[in-house]
ZASE-742000 format. One record per residue (C-alpha): residue number from 1; residue in one letter; x, y, z. Coordinates in Angstrom, 2 decimals. Each point is the difference from the previous one (the first is absolute). Layout:
REM residues N
{atom NUM,"A",{X,Y,Z}}
...
This chain:
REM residues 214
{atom 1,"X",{17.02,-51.97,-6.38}}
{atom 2,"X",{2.35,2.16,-2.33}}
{atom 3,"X",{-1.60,0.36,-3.18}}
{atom 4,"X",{2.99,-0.35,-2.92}}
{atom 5,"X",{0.91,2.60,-2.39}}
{atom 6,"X",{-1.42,-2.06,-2.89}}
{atom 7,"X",{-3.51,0.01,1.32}}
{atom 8,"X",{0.33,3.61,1.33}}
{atom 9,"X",{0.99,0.69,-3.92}}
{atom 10,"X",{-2.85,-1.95,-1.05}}
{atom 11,"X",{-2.48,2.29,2.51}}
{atom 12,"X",{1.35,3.44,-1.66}}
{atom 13,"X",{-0.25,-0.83,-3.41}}
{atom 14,"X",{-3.69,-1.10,0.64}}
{atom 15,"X",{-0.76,3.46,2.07}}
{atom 16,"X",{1.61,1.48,-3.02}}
{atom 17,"X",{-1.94,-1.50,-2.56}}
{atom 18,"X",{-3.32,0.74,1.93}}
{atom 19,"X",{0.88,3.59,0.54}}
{atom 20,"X",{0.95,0.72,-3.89}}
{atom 21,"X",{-3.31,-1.71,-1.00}}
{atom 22,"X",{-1.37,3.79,1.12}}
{atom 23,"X",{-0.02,2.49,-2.20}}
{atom 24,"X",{2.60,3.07,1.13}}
{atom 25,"X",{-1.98,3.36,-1.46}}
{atom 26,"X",{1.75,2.74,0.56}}
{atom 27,"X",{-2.74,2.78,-0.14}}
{atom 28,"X",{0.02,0.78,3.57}}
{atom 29,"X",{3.85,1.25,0.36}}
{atom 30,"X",{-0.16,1.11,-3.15}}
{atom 31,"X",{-3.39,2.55,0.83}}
{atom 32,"X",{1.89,0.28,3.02}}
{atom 33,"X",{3.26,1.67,-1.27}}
{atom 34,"X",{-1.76,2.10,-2.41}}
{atom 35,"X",{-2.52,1.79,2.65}}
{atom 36,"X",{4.13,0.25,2.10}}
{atom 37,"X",{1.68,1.68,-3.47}}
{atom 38,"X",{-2.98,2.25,-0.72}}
{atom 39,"X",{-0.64,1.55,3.63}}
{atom 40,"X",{3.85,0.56,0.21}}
{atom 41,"X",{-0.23,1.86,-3.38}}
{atom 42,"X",{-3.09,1.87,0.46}}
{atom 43,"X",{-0.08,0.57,3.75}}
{atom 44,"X",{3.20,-0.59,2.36}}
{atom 45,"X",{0.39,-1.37,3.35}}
{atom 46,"X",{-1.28,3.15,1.78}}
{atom 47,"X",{-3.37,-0.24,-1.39}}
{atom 48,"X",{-1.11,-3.48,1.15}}
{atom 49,"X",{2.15,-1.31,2.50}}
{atom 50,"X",{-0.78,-1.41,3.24}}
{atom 51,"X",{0.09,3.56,2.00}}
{atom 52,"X",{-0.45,-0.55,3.69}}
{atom 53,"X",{-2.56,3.25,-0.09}}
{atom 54,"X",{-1.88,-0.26,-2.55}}
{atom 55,"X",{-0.80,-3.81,0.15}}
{atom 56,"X",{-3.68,0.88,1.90}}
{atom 57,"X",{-0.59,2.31,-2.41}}
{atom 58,"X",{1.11,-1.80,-3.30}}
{atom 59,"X",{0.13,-3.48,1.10}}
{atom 60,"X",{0.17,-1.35,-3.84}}
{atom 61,"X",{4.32,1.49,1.08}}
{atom 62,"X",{-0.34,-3.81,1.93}}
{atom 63,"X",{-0.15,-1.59,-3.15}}
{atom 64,"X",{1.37,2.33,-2.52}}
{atom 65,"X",{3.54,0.07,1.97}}
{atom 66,"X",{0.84,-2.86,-0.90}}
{atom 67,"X",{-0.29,0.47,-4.13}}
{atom 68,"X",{2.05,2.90,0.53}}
{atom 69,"X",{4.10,0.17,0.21}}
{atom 70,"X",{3.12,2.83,1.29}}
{atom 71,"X",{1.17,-0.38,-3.84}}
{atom 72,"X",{0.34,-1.84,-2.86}}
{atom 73,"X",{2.39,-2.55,1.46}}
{atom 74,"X",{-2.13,-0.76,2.66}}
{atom 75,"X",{-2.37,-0.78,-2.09}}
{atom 76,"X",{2.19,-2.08,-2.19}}
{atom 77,"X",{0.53,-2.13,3.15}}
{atom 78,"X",{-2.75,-0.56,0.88}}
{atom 79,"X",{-1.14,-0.95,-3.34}}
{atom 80,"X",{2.63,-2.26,0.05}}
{atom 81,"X",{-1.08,-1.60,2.66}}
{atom 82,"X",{-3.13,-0.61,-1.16}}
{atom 83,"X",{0.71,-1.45,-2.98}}
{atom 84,"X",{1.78,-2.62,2.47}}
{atom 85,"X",{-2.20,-0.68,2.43}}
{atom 86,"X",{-2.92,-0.46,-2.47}}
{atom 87,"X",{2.10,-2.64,-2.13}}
{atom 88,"X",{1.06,-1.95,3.02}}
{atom 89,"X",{-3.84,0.12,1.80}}
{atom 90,"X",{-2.05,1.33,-2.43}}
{atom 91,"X",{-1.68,-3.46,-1.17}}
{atom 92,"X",{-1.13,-0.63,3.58}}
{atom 93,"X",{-2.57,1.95,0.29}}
{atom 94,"X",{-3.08,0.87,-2.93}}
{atom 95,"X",{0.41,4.03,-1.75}}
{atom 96,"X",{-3.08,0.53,1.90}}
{atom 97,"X",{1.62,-0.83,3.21}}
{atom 98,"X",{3.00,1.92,-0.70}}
{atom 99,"X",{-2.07,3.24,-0.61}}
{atom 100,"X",{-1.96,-0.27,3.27}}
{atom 101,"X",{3.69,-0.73,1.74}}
{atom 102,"X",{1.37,2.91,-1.06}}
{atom 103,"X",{-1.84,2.69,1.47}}
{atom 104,"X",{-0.33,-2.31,3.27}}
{atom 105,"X",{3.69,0.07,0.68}}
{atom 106,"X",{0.03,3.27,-0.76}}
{atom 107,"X",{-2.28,1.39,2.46}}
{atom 108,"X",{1.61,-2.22,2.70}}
{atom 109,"X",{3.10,1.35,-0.49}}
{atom 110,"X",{-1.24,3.70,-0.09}}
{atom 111,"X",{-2.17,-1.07,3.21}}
{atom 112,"X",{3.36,-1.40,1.51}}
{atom 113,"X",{1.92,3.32,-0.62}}
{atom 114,"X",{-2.77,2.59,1.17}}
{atom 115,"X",{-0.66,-2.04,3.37}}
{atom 116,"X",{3.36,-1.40,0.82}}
{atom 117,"X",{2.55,2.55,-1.73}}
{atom 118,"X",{-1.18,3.66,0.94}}
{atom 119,"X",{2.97,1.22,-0.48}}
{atom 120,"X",{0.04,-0.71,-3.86}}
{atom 121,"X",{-1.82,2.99,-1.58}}
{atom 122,"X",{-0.29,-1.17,-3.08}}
{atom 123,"X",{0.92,-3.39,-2.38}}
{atom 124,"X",{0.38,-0.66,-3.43}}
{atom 125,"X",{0.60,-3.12,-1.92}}
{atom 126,"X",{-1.30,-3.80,-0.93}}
{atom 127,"X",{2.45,-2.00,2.00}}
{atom 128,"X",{-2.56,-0.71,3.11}}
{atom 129,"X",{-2.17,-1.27,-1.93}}
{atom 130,"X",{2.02,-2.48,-2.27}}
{atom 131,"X",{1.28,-1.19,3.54}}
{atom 132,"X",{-3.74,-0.83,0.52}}
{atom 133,"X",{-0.60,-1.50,-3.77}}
{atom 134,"X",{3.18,-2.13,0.12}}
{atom 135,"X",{-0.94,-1.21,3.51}}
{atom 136,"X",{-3.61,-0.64,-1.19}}
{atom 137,"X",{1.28,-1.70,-2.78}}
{atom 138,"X",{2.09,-2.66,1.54}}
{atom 139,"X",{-2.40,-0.65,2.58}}
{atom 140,"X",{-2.79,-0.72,-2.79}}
{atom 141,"X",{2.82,-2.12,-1.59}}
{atom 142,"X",{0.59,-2.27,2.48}}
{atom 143,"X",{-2.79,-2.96,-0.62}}
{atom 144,"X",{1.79,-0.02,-3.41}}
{atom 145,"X",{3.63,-0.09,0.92}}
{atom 146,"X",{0.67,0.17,3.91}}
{atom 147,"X",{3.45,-0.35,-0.45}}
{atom 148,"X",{0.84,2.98,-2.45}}
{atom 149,"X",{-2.50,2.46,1.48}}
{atom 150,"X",{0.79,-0.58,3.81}}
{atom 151,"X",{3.64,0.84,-1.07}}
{atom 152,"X",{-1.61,3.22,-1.84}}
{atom 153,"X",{-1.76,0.83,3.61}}
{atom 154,"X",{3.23,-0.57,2.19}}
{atom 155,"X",{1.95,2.39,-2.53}}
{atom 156,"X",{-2.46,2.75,0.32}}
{atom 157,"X",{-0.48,-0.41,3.73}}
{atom 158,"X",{4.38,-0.15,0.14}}
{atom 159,"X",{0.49,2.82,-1.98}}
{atom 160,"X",{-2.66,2.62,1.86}}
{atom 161,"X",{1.54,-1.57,3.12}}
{atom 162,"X",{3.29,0.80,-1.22}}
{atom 163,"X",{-0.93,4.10,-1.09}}
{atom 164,"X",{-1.49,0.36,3.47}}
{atom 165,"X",{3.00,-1.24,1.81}}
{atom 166,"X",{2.76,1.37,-2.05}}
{atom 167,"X",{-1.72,2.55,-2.20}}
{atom 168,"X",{0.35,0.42,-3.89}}
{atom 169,"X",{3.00,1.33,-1.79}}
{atom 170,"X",{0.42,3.74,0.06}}
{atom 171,"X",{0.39,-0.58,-3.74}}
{atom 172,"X",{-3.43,-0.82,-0.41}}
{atom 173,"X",{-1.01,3.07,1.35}}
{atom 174,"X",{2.49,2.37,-2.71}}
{atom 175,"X",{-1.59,-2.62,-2.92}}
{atom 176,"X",{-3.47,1.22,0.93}}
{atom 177,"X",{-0.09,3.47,1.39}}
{atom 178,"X",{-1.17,-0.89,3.50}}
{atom 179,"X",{0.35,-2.14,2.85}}
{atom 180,"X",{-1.67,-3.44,-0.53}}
{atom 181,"X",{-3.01,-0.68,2.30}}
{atom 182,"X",{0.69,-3.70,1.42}}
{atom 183,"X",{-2.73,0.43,2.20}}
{atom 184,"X",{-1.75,-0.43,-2.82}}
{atom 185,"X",{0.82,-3.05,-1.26}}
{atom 186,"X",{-0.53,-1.05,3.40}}
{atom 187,"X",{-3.76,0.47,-0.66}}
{atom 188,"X",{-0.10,-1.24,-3.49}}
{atom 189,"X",{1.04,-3.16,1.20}}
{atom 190,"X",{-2.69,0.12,2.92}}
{atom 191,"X",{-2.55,1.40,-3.09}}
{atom 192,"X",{1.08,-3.51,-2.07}}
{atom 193,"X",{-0.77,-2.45,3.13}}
{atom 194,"X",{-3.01,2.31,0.81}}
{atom 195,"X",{-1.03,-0.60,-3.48}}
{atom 196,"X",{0.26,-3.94,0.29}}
{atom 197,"X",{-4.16,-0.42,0.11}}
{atom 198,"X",{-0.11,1.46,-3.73}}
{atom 199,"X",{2.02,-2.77,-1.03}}
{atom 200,"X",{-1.86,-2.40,1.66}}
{atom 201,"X",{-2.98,1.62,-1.12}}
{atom 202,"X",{1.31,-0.29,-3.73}}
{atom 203,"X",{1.01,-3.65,0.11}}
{atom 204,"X",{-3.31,-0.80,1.53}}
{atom 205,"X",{-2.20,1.78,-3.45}}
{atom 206,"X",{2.58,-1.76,-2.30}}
{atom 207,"X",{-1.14,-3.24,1.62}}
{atom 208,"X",{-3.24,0.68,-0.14}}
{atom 209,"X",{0.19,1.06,-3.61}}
{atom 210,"X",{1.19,-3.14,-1.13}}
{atom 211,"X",{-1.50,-3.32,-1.60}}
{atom 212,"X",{-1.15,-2.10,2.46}}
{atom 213,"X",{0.76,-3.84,-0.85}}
{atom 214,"X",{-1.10,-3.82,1.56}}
């Protein structure tokens, strides 16, 4: 039986009122984009990307890669999108879940490009793994508001389906200074459903941590 729009509306705002009872802290992105600004002003991308050769060597290149951009507006975009995936899912998951995420996704998309893509040499950048912390995200948010979040998955999924059939804008390459990786976002979007158990894992303490009643 169709459900009407009236008791569809009624659904949302509830989700929505559940999901802004949780505190939003924005620690995480924020720590997160000042470790990106101060390794691109101190170091460069040469001196901790993901490098193909030297990963066996100096593995901590799996992680640092992606903290580390072609330039400054790279990095602004990334930032950017940040910012925007942590205030659509950020309240889904606890800080302390978000900090575990993070180097999760990206060590399955580093995993992804040394095993799959041998012929990438090296990557830069944090776009993999916000694929895998918006993905994670709106996975953890569905119990809370199935509607909104499993359009927030089908989006995702759409739009790396869409960059691996038709590609991405050459523009996007002249804005950054370097062809964009979609391969990668490939496996941050793998790293977010790979990542699913942590949320699970999460919901299951915060159930356990609270008041028990007759």
């Amino acid at each position: 039986m169709m459900r009407t729009w009236p008791a569809m509306r009624q659904d949302i705002n509830s989700n929505r009122r559940r999901l802004s009872g949780v505190q939003l802290s924005w620690w995480l992105p924020g720590w997160i984009a000042l470790f990106c600004v101060t390794a691109q002003a101190l170091t460069g991308a040469d001196a901790l990307r993901f490098e193909r050769s030297l990963v066996v060597t100096e593995p901590w290149r799996l992680l640092s890669a992606h903290f580390i951009h072609l330039g400054w507006t790279h990095l602004a975009l990334n930032l950017a999108g940040l910012a925007l995936t942590w205030a659509i899912v950020g309240r889904t998951l606890r800080e302390v879940c978000w900090a575990v995420a993070v180097p999760c996704c990206a060590l399955v998309v580093s995993a992804g490009l040394y095993v799959r893509d041998t012929g990438i040499d090296w990557y830069v950048g944090l776009s993999g793994v916000l694929h895998g912390l918006f993905t994670l995200g709106a996975l953890a948010g569905l119990p809370q508001a199935r509607l909104f979040h499993s359009l927030l998955l089908v989006g995702i999924v759409a739009k790396v389906g869409w960059e691996l059939a038709y590609g991405l804008n050459g523009n996007a390459a002249e804005w950054i200074g370097g062809a964009v990786v979609v391969n990668a976002h490939v496996y941050g979007v793998v790293a977010g459903f790979a990542s699913l158990p942590l949320a699970a894992v999460c919901r299951h303490a915060d159930t356990r941590g609270k008041p028990g009643s007759d």
